[in-house]
C-alpha positions as CSV (number, residue, x, y, z in Angstrom):
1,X,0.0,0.0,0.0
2,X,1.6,3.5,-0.7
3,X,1.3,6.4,1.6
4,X,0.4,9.8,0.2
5,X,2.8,12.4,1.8
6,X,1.8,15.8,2.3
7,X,4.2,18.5,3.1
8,X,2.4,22.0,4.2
9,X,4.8,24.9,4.9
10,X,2.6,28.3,5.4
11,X,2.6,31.6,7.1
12,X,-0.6,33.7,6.8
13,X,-0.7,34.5,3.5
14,X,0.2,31.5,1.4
15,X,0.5,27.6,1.8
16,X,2.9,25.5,-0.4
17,X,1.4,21.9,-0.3
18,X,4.0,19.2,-2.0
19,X,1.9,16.1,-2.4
20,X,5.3,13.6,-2.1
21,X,5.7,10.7,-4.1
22,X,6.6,7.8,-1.6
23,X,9.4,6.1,-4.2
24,X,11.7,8.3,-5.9
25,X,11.8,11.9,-5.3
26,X,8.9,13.3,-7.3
27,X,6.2,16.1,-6.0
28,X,3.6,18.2,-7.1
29,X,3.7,21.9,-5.7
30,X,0.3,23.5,-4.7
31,X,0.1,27.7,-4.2
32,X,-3.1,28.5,-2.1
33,X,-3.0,32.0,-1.1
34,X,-1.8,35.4,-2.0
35,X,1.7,35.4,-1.6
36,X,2.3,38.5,0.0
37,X,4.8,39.3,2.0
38,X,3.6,42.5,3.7
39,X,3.3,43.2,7.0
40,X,0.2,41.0,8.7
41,X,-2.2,43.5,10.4
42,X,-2.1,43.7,14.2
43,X,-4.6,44.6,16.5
44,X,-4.3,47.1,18.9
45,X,-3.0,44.8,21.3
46,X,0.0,44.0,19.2
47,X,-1.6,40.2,18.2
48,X,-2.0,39.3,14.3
49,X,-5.2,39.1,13.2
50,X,-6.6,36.0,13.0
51,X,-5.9,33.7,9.6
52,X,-8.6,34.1,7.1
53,X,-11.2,30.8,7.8
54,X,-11.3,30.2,4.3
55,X,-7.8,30.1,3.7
56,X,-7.6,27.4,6.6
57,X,-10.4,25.5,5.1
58,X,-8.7,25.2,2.0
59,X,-5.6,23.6,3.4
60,X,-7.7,21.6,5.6
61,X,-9.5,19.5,2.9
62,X,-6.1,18.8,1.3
63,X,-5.0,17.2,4.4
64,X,-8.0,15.0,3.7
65,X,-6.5,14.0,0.8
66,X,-3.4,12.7,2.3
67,X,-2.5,10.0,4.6
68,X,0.3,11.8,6.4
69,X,1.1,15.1,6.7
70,X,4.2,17.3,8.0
71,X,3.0,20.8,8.9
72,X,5.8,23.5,9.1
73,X,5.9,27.5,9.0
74,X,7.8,30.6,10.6
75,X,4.8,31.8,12.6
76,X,1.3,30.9,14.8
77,X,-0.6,30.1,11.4
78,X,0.7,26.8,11.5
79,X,-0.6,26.5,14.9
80,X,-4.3,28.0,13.6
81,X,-4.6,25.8,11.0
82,X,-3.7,22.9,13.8
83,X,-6.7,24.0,16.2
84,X,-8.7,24.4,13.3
85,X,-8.5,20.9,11.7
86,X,-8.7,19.9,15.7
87,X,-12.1,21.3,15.6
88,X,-13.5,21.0,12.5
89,X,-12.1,17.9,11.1
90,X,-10.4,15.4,14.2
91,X,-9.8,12.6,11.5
92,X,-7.4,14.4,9.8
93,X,-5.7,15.8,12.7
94,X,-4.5,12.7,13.3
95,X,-2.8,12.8,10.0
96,X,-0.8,15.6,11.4
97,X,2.9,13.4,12.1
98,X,4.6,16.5,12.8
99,X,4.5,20.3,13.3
100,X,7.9,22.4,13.0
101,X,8.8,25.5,12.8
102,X,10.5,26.4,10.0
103,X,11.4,29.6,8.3
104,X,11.3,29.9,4.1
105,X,13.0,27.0,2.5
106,X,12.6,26.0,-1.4
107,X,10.4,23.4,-2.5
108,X,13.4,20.7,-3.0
109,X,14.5,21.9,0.8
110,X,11.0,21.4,1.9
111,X,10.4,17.8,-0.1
112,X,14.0,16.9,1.3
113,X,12.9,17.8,4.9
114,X,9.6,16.0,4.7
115,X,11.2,12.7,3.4
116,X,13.5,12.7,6.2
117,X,10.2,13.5,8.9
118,X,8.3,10.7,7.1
119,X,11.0,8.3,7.0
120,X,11.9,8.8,10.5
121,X,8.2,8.5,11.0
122,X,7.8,5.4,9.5
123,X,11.0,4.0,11.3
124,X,9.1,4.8,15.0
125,X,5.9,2.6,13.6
126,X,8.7,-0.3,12.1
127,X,7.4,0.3,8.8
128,X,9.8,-0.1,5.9
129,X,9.0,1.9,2.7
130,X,11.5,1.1,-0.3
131,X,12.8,4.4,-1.3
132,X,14.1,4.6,-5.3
């Protein structure tokens, strides 16, 4: 059976998603979100403003799709969209094998990191997945 690998890496205003092939080192690269890199609005108490709900809903039905996931980022949005899917969705929360902060990488950093999480993953469960 082959396990579909997710690798999420967001801040609050864009999620790359690499949907990891399990043999060789193949992925797909999803954009959701603007992209901007402006300063996130604070309230007057110095706190960010909340991440969009429909932004976090988007990222959460992709973790649907996946069997495993590896959820990174520099700042609290990765920790939103954890309470969210906690919340809304608890099946795929336990799809969630890691959370990490992590600032900007590329997407080959990012699918390297992720292989290494998943594999160490899999090692702790005493599953063996043949890697090409």
């Amino acid at each position: 059976m082959t396990t579909h690998h997710l690798a999420i890496w967001m801040d609050h205003n864009e999620a790359r998603i690499l949907r990891l092939a399990v043999e060789g080192s193949s992925y797909e690269v999803e954009h959701v979100g603007d992209g901007s890199h402006h300063t996130h609005p604070r309230k007057v108490d110095g706190n960010r403003e909340p991440v969009d709900a429909r932004f976090l809903a988007t990222i959460e039905s992709r973790i649907g799709q996946a069997d495993e996931v590896l959820l990174c980022g520099p700042a609290g949005a990765k920790d939103e969209l954890l309470r969210h899917v906690e919340r809304h969705q608890p099946r795929f929360f336990e799809r969630i094998v890691a959370v990490e902060k992590a600032d900007r990488m590329s997407d080959g950093e990012l699918a390297d990191h992720a292989r290494r999480v998943f594999a160490k993953a899999d090692r702790m469960r005493g599953v063996h997945v043949g890697r090409g």
